[in-house]
C-alpha positions as MATLAB code, in Angstrom:
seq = 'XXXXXXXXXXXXXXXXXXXXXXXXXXXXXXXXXXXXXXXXXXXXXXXXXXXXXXXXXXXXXXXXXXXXXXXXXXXXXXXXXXXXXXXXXXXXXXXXXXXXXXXXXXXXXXXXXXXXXXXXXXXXXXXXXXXXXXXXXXXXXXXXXXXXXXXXXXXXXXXXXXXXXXXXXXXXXXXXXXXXXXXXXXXXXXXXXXXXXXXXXXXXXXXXXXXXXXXXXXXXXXXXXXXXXXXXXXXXXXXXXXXXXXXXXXXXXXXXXXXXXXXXXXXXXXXXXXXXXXXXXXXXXXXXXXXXXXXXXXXXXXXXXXXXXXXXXXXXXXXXXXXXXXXXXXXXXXXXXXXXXX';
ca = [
       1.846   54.310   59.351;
       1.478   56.028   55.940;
       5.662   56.257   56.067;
       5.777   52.085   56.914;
       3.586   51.991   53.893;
       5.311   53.278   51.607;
       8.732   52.096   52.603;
       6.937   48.165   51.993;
       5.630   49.366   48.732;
       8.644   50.441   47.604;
      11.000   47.294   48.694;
       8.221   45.338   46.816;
       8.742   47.353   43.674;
      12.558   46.942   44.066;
      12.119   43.427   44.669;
      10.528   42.786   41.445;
      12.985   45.440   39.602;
      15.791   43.129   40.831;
      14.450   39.839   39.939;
      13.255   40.915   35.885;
      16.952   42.321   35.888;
      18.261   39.068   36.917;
      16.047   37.069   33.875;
      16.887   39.712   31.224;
      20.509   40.675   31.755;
      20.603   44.489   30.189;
      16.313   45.067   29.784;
      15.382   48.420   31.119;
      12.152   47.571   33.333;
       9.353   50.698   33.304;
       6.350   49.430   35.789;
       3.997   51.896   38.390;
       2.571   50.006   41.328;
      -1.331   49.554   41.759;
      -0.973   52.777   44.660;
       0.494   55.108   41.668;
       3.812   55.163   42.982;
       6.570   56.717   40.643;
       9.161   53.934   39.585;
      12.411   53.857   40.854;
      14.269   55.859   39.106;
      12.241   58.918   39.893;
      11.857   58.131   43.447;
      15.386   58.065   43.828;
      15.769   61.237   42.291;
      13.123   63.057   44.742;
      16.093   61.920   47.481;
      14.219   58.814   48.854;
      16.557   55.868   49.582;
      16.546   52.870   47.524;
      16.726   49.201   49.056;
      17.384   45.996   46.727;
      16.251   42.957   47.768;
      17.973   39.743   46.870;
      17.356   37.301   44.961;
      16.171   34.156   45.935;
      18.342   30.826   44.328;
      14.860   29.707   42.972;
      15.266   32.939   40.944;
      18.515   32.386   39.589;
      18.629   31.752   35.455;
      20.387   28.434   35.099;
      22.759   28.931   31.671;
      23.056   25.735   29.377;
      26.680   24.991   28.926;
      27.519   25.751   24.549;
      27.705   21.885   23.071;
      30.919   20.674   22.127;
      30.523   20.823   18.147;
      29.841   24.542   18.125;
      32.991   24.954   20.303;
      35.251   22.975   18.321;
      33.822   24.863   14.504;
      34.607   27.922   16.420;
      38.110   26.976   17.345;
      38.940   26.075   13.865;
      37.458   28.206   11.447;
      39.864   29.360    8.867;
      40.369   33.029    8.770;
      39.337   34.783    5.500;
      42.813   34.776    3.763;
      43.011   30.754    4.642;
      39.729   30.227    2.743;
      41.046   31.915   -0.494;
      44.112   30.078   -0.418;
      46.527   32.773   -1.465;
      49.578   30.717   -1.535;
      48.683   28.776    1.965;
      49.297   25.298    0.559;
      52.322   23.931   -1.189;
      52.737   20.772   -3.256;
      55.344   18.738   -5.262;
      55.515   16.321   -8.057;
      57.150   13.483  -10.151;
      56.174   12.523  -13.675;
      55.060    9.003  -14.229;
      54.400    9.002  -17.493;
      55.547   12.126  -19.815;
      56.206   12.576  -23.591;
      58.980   15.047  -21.824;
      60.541   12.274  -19.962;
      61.950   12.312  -16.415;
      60.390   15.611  -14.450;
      59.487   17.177  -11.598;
      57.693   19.926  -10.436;
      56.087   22.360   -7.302;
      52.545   24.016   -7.833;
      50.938   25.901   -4.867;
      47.465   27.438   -4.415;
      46.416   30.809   -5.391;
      42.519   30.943   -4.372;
      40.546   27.514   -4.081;
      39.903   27.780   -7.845;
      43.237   28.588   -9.431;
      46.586   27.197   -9.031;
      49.841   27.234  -10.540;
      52.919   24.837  -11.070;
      56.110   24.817  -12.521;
      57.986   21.851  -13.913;
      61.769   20.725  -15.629;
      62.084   18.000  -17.754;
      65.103   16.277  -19.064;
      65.423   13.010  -21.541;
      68.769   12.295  -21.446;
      69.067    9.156  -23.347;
      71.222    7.630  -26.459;
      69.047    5.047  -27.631;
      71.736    3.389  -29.280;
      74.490    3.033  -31.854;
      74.652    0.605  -34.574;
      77.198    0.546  -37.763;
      75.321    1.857  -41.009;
      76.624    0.747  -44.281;
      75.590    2.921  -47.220;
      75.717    0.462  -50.797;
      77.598   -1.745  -49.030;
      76.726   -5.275  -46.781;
      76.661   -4.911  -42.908;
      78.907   -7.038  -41.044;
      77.031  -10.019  -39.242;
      75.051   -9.437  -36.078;
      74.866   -5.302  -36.599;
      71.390   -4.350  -35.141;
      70.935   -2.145  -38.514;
      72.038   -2.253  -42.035;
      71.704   -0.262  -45.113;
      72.243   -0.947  -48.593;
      71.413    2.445  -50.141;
      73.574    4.430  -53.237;
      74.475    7.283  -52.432;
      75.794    8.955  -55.834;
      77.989    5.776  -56.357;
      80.248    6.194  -53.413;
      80.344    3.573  -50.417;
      80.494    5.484  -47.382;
      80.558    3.771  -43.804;
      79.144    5.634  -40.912;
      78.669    4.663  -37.586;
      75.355    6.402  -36.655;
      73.580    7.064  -33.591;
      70.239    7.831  -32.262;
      70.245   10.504  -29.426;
      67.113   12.271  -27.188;
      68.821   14.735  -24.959;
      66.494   17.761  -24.400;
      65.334   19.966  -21.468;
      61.739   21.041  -21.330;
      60.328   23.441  -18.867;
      56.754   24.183  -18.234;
      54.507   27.051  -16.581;
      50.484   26.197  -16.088;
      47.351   27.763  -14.443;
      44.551   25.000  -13.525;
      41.371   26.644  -13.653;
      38.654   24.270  -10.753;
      34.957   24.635  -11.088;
      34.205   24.405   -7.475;
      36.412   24.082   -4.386;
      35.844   20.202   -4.321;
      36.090   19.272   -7.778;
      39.055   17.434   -9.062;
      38.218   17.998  -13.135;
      40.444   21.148  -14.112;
      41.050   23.077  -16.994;
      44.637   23.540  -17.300;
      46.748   26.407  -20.236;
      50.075   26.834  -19.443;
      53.238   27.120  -21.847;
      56.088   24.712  -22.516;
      59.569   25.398  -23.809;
      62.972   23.829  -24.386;
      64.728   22.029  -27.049;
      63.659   21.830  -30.918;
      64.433   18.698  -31.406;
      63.085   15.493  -30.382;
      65.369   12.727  -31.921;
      68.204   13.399  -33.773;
      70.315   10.700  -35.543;
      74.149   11.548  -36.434;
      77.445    9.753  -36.946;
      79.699    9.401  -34.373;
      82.648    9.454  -35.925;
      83.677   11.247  -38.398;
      83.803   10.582  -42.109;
      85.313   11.195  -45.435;
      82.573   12.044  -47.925;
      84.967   13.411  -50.363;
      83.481   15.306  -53.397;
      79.834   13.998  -52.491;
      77.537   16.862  -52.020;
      73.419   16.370  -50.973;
      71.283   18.787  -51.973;
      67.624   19.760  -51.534;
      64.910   22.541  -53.270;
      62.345   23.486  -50.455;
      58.842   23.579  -52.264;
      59.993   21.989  -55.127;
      61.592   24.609  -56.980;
      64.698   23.509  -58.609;
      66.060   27.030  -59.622;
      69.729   27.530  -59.089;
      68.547   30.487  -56.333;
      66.769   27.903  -53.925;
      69.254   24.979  -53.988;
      69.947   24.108  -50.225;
      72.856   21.912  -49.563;
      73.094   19.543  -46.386;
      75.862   20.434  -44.515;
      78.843   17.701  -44.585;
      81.707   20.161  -42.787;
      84.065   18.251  -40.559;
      82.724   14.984  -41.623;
      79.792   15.113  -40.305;
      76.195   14.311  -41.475;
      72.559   14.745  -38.874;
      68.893   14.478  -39.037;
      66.591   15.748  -36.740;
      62.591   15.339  -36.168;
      61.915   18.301  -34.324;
      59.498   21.291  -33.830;
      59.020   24.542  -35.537;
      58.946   26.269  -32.137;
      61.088   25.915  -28.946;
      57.992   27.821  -27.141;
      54.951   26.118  -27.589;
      51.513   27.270  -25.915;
      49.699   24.463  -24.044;
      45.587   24.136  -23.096;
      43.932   20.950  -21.884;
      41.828   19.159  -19.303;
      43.216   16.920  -16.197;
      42.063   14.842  -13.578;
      44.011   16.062   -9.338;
      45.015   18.580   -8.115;
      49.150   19.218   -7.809;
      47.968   19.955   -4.274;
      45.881   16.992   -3.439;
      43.496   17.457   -0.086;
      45.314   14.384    1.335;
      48.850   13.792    1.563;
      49.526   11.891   -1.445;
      47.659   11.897   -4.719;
      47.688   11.669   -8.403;
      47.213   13.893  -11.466;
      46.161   13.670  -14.974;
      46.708   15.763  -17.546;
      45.566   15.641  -21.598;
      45.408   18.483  -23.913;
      47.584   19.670  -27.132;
      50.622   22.018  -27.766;
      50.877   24.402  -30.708;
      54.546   23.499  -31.993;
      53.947   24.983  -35.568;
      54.500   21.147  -37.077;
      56.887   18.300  -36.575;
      59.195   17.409  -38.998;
      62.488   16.694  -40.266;
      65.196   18.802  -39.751;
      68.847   19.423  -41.312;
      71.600   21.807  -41.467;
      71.571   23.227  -44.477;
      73.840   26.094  -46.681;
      72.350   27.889  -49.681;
      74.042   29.285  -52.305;
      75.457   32.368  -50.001;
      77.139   29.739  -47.767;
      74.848   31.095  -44.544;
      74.226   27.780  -42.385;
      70.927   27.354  -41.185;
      68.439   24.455  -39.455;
      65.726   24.058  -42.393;
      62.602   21.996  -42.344;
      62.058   19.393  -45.034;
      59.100   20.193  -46.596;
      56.920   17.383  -48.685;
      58.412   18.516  -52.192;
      61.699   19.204  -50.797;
      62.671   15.700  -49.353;
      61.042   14.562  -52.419;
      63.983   16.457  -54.310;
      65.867   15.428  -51.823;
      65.768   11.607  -52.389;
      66.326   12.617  -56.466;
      69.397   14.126  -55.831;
      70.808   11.196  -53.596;
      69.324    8.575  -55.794;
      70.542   10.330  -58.875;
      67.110    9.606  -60.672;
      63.148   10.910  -60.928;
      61.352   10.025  -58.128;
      58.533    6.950  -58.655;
      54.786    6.985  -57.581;
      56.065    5.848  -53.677;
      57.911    8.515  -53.129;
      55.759   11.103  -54.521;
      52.832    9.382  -52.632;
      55.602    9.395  -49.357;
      56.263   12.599  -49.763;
      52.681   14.040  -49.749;
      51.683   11.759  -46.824;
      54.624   13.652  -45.274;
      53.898   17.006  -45.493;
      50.387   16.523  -44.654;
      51.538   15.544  -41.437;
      54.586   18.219  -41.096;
      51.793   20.761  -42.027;
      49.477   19.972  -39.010;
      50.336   22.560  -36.161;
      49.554   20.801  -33.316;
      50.436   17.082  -31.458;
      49.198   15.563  -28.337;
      50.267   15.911  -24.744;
      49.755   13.155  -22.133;
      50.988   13.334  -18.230;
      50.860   11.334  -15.284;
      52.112   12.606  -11.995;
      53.134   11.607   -8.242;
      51.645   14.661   -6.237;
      52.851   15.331   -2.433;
      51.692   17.696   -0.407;
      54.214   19.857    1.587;
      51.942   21.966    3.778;
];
């Protein structure tokens, strides 16, 4: 009897082992029974035999399925390199509206604050050509005429008024957060000097006449500069002091919008060193060079080709002039057609 007894006290024990297994996958279960048995573990160790009772299907621990949402954010959670962006998204652009005329560009991400584009413009245009009569009367239904003396000679030129240039670009927008579309955009631009330039197009005599020019004023012997009229040929240019001009501003998109198609806006100011006017010039060594008109020099300018002291409106001209050629800076203004690639 005492051997029955304990055989039924231990299959209870077991019995209960099993079952708190089956509730608490993993738990480690300790318990004595009210007789002072020894639990399991020791009893098996003493050489008794061990019996496991199963469990009933009323025991069984009934698993709620995982919903559907948490599934599908687990499927498609970006991995760690995807949420910094390092290059994982690739856009392109057109220009709309640019003061660099018809461009294009590709910018791509570098983290989900920074990215980086590159651009080419080109403005390949002659605006036109129209006759230009100097002290002389334009023939009817020329678009422009001049009746100016040029140290009593009448020279005919046929001018024309040309914008090729090439720009390229390089910029870094800077985003607050990863879903704002304000950015703070510095970059650098470079290209061409010149913006418009106005020449003949065919060449002409000028004979004996000579144009000359003092930068600052000086009219010294030493700082005489004299246009350059080799070959016929005569040119002014409004240009820039620099072909490389640093860039900072604000904008509106992203180059790699978060839908397929999108816009961006961009508005700051380039450091070009001035805009002004331009010629090919010799001193008195007979080097050629491009030299800026300053205020008093196209001031002594217009003496020279006038052949008489300037008045009050071309002094006043003048200094209105270089105020403005002084100024470093100008404005920059873009619209752009943004795709996204991938």
């Amino acid at each position: 009897m005492k051997v029955l007894y304990s055989f039924l006290t231990f299959c209870t024990f077991a019995a209960s082992l099993c079952m708190a297994s089956a509730q608490e996958p993993g738990a480690v279960v300790e318990a004595n029974d009210s007789t002072g048995t020894q639990p399991a573990v020791q009893a098996a160790q003493a050489g008794q035999s061990e019996a496991v009772m199963p469990a009933s299907p009323a025991d069984k621990v009934q698993v709620a399925p995982m919903p559907a949402e948490v599934q599908n954010t687990q499927a498609v959670r970006p991995r760690r390199n995807d949420q910094f962006g390092l290059f994982n998204h690739l856009g392109i652009g057109i220009d709309l509206i640019s003061p660099d005329g018809f461009g294009i560009g590709v910018g791509a991400c570098i983290t989900p604050w920074l990215q980086v584009r590159a651009g080419y413009s080109i403005v390949p245009w002659q605006i036109t050509t129209w006759p230009v009569s100097i002290n002389g009367v334009g023939t009817a239904g020329q678009p422009i005429a001049y009746d100016v003396k040029l140290k009593n000679r009448d020279i005919h030129l046929e001018a024309g008024a040309f914008m090729m240039r090439h720009t390229g670009s390089l910029m870094f927008d800077f985003f607050p957060s990863r879903k704002s579309s304000f950015h703070l955009t510095v970059g650098m631009l470079g290209g061409s000097y010149d913006i418009l330039t106005i020449k003949n197009t065919k060449p002409v005599d000028f004979g004996d006449v000579g144009i000359a020019f003092y930068p600052g004023g000086d009219k010294s012997a030493t700082n005489m500069q004299r246009i350059n009229l080799e070959g016929g040929n005569i040119q002014i240019s409004v240009g820039r002091a620099f072909p490389v001009r640093p860039y900072v501003g604000l904008g509106w998109g992203s180059f790699v919008p978060s839908k397929r198609v999108g816009v961006m806006f961009d508005m700051g100011v380039e450091y070009n060193g001035g805009m002004g006017l331009y010629v090919n010039a010799k001193n008195i060594h007979g080097e050629l060079r491009r030299m800026k008109l300053d205020g008093p020099g196209l001031i002594t300018l217009i003496e020279d080709v006038s052949e008489k002291p300037a008045d009050a409106s071309v002094i006043r001209a003048g200094d209105i002039y270089k105020r403005i050629s002084n100024f470093p800076v100008s404005g920059y203004l873009k619209l752009a057609l943004v795709v996204k690639i991938f």
